[in-house]
C-alpha positions as CSV (number, residue, x, y, z in Angstrom):
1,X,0.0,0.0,0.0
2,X,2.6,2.4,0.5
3,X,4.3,1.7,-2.8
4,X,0.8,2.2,-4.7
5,X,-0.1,5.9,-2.4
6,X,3.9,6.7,-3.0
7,X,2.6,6.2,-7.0
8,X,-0.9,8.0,-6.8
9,X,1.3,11.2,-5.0
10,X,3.9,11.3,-7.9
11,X,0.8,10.8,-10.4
12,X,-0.8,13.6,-9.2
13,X,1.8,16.2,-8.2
14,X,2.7,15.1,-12.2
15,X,-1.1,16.3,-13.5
16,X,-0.8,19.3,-10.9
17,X,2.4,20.8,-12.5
18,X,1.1,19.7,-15.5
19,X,-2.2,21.0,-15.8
20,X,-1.8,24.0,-13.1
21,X,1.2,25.3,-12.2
22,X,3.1,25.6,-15.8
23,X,0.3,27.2,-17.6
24,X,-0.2,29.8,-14.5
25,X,3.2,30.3,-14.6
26,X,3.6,31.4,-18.3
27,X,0.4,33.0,-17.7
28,X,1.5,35.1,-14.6
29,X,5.0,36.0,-17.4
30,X,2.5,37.0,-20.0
31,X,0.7,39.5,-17.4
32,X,4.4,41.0,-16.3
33,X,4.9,41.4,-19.9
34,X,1.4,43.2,-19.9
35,X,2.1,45.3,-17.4
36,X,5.9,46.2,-18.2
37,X,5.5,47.4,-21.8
38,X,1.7,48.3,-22.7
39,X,0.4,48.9,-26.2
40,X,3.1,51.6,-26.6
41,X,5.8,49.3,-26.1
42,X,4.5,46.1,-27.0
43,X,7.5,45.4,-29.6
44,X,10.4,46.8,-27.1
45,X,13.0,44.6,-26.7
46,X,15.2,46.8,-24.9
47,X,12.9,48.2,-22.3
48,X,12.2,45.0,-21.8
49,X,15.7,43.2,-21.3
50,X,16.2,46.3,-18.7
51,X,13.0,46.1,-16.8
52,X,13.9,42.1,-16.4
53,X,17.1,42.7,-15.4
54,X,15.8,45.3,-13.0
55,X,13.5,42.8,-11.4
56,X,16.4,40.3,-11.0
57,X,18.2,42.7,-9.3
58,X,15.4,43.3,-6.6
59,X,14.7,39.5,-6.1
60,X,18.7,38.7,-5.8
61,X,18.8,41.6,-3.2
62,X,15.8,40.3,-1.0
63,X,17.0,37.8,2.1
64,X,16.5,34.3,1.6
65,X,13.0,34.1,3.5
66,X,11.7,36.8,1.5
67,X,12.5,34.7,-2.0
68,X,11.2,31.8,-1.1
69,X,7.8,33.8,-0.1
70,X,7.8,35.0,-3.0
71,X,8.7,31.6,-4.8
72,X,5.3,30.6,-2.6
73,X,3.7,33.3,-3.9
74,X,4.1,33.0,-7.5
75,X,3.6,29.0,-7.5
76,X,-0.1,30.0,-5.5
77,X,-0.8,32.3,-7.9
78,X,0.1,30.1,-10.5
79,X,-2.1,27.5,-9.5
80,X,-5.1,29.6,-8.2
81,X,-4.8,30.8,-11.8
82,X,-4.8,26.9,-13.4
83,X,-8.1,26.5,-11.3
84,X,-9.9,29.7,-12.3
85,X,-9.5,28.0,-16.0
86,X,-10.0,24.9,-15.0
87,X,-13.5,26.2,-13.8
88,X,-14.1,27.5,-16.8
89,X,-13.2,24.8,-19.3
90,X,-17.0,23.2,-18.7
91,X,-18.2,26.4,-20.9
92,X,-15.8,25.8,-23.3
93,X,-16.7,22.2,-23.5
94,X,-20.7,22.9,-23.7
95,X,-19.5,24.9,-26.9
96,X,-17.1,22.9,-28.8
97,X,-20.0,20.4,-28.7
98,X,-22.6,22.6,-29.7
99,X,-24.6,22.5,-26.3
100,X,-25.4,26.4,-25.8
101,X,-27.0,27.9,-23.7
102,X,-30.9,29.2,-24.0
103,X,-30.2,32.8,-25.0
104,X,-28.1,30.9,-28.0
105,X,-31.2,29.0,-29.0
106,X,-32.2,30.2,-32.4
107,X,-28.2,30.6,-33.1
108,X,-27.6,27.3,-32.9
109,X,-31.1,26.0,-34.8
110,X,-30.2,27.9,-37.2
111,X,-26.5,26.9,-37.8
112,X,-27.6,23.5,-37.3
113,X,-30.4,23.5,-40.0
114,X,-27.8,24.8,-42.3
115,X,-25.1,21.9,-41.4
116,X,-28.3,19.5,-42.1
117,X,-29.5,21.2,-45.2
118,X,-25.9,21.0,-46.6
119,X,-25.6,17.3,-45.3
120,X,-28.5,16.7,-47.6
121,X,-27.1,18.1,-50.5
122,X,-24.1,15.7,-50.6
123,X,-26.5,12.7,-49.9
124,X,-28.2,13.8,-52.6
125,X,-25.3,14.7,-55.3
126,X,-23.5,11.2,-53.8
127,X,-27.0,9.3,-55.2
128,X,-27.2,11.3,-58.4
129,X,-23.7,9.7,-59.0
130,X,-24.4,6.6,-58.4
131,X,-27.8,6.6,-60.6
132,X,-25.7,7.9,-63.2
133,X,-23.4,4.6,-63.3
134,X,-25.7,1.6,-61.9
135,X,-23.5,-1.3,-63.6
136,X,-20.0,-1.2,-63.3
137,X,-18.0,1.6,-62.8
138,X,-14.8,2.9,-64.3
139,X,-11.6,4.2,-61.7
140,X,-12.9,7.7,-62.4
141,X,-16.0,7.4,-61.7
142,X,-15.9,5.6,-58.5
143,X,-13.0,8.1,-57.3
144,X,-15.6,10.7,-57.9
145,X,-18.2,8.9,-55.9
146,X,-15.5,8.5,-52.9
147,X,-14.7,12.0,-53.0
148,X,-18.3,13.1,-52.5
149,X,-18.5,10.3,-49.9
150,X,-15.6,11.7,-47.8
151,X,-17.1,15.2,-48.0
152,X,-20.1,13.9,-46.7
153,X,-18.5,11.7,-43.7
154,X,-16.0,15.0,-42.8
155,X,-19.2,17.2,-42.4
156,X,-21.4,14.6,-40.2
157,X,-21.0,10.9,-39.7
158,X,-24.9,11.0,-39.7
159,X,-27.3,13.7,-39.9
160,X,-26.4,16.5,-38.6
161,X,-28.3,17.3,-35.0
162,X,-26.0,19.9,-33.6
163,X,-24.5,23.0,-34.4
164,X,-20.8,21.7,-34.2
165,X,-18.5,19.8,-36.0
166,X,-17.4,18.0,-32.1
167,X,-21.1,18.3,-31.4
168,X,-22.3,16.1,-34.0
169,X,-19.6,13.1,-33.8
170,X,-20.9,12.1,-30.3
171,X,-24.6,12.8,-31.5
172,X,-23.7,10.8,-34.8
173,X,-22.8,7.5,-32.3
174,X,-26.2,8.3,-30.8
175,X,-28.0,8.0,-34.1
176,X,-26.1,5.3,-35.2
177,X,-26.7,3.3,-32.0
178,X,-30.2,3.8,-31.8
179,X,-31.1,3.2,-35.8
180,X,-28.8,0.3,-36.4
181,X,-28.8,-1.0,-33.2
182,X,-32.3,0.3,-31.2
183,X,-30.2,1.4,-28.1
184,X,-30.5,4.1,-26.7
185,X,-27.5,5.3,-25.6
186,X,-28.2,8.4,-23.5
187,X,-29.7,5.4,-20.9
188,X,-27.7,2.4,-22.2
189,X,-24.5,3.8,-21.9
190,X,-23.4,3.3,-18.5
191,X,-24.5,-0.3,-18.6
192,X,-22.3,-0.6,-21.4
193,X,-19.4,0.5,-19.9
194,X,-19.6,-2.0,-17.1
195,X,-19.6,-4.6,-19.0
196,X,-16.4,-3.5,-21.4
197,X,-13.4,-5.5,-20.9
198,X,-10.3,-3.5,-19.5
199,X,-8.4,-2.8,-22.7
200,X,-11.5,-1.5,-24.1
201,X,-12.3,1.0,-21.1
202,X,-8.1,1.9,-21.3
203,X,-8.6,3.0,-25.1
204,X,-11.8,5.2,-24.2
205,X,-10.1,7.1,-20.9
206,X,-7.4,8.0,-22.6
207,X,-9.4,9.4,-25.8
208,X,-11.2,11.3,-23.3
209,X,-8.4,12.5,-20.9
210,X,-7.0,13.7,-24.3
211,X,-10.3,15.7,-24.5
212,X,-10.3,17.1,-21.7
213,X,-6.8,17.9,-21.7
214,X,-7.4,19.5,-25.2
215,X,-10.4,21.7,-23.6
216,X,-8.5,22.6,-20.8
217,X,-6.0,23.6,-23.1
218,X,-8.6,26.1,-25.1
219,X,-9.9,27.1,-22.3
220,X,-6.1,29.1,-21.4
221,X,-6.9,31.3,-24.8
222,X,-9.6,33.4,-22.5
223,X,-7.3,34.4,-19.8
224,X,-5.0,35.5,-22.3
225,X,-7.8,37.6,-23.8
226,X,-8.5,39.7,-21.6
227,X,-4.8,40.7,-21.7
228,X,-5.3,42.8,-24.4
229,X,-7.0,45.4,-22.7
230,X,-3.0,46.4,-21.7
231,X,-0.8,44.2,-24.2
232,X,-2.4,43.4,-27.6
233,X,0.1,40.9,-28.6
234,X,-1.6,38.4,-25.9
235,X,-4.5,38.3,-28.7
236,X,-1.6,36.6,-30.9
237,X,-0.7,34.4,-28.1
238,X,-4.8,33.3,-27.4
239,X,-5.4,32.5,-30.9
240,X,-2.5,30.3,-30.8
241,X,-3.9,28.3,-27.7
242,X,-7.1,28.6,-28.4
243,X,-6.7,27.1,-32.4
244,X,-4.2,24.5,-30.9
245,X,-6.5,23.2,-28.1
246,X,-9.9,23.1,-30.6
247,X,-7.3,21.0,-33.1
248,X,-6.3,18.8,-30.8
249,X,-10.3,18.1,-29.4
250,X,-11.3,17.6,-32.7
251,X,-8.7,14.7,-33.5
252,X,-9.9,13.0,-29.7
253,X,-13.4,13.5,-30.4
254,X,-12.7,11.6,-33.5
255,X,-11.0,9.2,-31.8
256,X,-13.4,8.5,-29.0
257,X,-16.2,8.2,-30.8
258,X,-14.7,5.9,-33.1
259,X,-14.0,3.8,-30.1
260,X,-17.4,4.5,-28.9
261,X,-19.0,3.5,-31.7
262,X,-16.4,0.2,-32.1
263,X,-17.2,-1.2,-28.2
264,X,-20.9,-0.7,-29.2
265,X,-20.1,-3.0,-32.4
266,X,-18.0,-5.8,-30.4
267,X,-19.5,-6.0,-27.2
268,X,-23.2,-4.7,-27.3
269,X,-24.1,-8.6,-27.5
270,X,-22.0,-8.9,-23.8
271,X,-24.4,-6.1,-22.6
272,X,-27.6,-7.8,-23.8
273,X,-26.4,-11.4,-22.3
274,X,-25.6,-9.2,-19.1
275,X,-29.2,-7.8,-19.2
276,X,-30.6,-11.1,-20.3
277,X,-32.2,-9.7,-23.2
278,X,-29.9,-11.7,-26.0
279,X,-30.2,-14.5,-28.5
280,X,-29.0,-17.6,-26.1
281,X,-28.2,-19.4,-29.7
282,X,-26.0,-16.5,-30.7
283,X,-22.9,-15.5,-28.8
284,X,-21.0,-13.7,-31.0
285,X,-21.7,-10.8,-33.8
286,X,-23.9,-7.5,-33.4
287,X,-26.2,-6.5,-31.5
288,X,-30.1,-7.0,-33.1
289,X,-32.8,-4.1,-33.5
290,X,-35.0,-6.1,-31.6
291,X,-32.5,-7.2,-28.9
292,X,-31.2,-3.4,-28.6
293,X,-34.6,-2.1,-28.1
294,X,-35.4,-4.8,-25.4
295,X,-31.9,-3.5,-24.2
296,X,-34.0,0.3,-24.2
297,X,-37.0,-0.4,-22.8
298,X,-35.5,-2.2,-19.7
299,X,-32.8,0.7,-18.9
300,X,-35.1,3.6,-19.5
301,X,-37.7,1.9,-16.8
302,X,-40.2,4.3,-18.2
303,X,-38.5,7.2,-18.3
């Protein structure tokens, strides 16, 4: 036991550094900058090499106790910074996947009907293509096809339901689970994961720890913001973060809801045996309609 809390310490003085105390700190530089040169001297080098070494000189000249106070200091304010943005990263998450708020409303309907009307439009030029050659197709003509299928699969895996590109990956595993499957997966979920083996549940944390990370990592670009009021090349430095960490959670998104959608494929029979709800004479393959809306009825309980 004191080998495995030894481990669970290192672990998570690691994530605090990590996650905390590094972006607070480069945060807490980026507001000296702020404060040091302004817009006027946003660009000076000079005053800025003497205004550091300036600072040096004070913090070499304080006593001992007095530095590592202020060492104290800055790592607190580091931190207390991490988990002001930390806070926040649950309203950057609600947008990346398209989940805004009420005021937002006819926003987001709108930008979603547009996402599903241009959905359409590649469904339907996809089937005019495929009218045009019913027999056997030529290299050309089958590229074409796969081009306008790959348009179609980059916008929305399935018809577009939310106003987000990150938005509609998790609600296209929800469309796809309850139409090929019958499971609803807003209820079913949760027994699902249960019954995953341990690889399979390794390969989803880490997808989503690599979400959250990549929110969290977004989420820095607001702090940074409002740093323009006094230095406007922190709006330089925000769109930096903020287009890194939205690149980053759309390639996990991918990923986890390709894994989603995968343990849904491979072990949605395990969940129906689990529930007792699945074809005795079948052990192995997918999940039925009929057995995943069994699977439905029985975890909603009426709801």
């Amino acid at each position: 036991m004191g080998g495995f809390f030894q481990q669970l310490a290192k672990t998570l003085a690691d994530r605090w550094i990590s996650l905390l105390v590094l972006p607070g700190a480069f945060f807490l530089c980026a507001v000296w900058l702020s404060i040091s040169l302004g817009h006027a001297d946003a660009w000076n080098v000079a005053l800025l090499t003497q205004r550091a070494e300036n600072a040096a000189t004070t913090v070499a000249d304080l006593p001992a106790g007095a530095q590592a106070l202020l060492v104290v200091a800055v790592l607190a304010a580091a931190a207390g910074a991490g988990f002001v943005v930390q806070a926040l990263a649950g309203g950057t998450r609600r947008v990346w996947l398209g989940q805004w708020p009420r005021p937002l409303g006819p926003v987001a309907a709108s930008r979603t009907a547009r996402r599903r009307a241009q959905w359409h439009r590649i469904v339907e030029e996809r089937q005019a293509l495929e009218r045009a050659s019913p027999g056997t197709r030529t290299r050309e003509q089958q590229d074409e096809i796969d081009t306008v299928a790959h348009r179609l699969t980059r916008l929305a895996m399935a018809e577009p339901g939310r106003p987000t590109w990150m938005g509609d990956r998790i609600h296209a595993v929800e469309s796809i689970a309850y139409h090929r499957y019958g499971l609803d997966l807003t209820y079913g979920w949760s027994r699902l994961w249960l019954v995953l083996p341990d690889a399979a549940r390794t390969e989803l944390t880490a997808s989503h720890s690599a979400f959250a990370a990549a929110v969290a990592t977004g989420t820095w670009a607001a702090p940074y913001l409002v740093l323009t009021v006094v230095w406007w090349p922190a709006v330089l430095v925000a769109a930096g973060i903020g287009l890194t960490g939205w690149a980053r959670a759309r390639a996990a998104v991918a990923d986890l809801t390709t894994l989603t959608e995968a343990a849904l494929d491979l072990h949605g029979r395990t969940l129906a045996a689990a529930l007792g709800v699945g074809d005795p004479t079948e052990e192995t393959g997918p999940l039925t309609i009929s057995e995943g809306e069994r699977i439905t009825d029985l975890v909603r309980k009426g709801r």
